[in-house]
C-alpha positions in Angstrom: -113.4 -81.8 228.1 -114.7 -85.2 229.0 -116.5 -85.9 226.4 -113.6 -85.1 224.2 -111.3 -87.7 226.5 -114.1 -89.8 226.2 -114.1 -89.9 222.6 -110.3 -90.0 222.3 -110.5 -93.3 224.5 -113.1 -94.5 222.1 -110.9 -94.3 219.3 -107.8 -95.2 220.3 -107.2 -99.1 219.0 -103.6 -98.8 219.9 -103.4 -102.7 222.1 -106.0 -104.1 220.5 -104.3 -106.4 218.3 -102.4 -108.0 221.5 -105.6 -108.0 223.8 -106.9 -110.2 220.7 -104.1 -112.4 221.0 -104.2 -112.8 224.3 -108.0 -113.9 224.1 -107.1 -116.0 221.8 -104.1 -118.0 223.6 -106.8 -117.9 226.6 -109.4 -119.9 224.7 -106.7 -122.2 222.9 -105.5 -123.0 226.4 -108.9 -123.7 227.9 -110.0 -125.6 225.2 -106.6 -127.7 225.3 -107.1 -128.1 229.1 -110.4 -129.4 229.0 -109.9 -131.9 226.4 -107.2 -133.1 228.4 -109.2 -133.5 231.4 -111.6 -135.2 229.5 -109.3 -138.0 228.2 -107.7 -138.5 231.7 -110.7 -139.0 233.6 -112.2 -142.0 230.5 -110.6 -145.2 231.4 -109.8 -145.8 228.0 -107.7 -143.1 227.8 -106.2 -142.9 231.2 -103.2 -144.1 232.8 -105.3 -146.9 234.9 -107.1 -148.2 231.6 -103.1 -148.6 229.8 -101.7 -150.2 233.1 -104.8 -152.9 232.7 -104.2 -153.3 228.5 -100.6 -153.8 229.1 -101.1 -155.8 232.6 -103.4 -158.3 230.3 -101.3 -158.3 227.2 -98.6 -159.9 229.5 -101.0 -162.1 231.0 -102.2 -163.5 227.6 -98.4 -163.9 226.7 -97.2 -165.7 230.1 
């Protein structure tokens, strides 16, 4: 009787399509996450390294 649940469980795919999804969204998010983490903490990228571009633009221009 277990063995037949067992095999039952084995076979059922029913779900699988959204765990895949779900996986799926789960890695898209990471990976989006990370690359934005990435960006924020280069100075080029980051809201300190735009505040000193635009802070010398309107140095150069005064």
């Amino acid at each position: 009787m277990i063995k037949k649940t067992l095999r039952a469980l084995v076979r059922d795919d029913r779900g699988a399509t959204a765990l895949e999804y779900g996986l799926l969204v789960a890695l898209i998010a990471l990976a989006a996450l990370t690359s934005m983490s990435a960006l924020a903490k280069s100075k080029e990228f980051g809201f300190e390294g735009a505040l000193q571009k635009i802070s010398a633009a309107i140095d150069a221009i005064i």
